[in-house]
N, C-alpha and C positions, 0 to 999 in steps of 0.2 A: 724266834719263829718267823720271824719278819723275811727271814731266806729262803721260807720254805713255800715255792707257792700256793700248794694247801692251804699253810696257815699252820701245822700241827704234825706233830709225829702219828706215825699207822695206828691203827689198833690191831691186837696178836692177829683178830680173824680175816682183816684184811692180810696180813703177810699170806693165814693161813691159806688161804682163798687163792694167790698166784701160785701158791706152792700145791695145792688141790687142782687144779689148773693142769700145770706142768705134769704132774704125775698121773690125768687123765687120758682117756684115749681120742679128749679133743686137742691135744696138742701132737698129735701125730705124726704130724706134716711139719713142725717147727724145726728145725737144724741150726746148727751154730748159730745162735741169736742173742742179743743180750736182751732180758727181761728185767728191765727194772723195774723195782717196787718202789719207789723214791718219793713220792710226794712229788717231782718235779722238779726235786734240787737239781740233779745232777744237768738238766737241760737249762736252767735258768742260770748256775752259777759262774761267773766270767773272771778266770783270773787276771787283777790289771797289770797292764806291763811294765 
């Protein structure tokens, strides 16, 4: 967990919550975007060279 900067994996109603989101008509305006749900990993992890 120490990768994660959370601290922790999601819980279901958080996933559910971006995916209720998306599916609503406040995402309207959104186009080609990446929405992560990640906890942060994917912006914190550095692969070394």
């Amino acid at each position: 967990m120490v990768h994660i900067p959370l601290g922790r994996f999601a819980e279901p109603d958080e996933i559910a919550g971006a995916v209720a989101f998306l599916a609503s008509d406040d995402s309207a305006f959104i186009t080609a975007s990446q929405f992560l749900v990640d906890g942060g990993i994917s912006g914190a992890y550095v692969t070394p060279l």
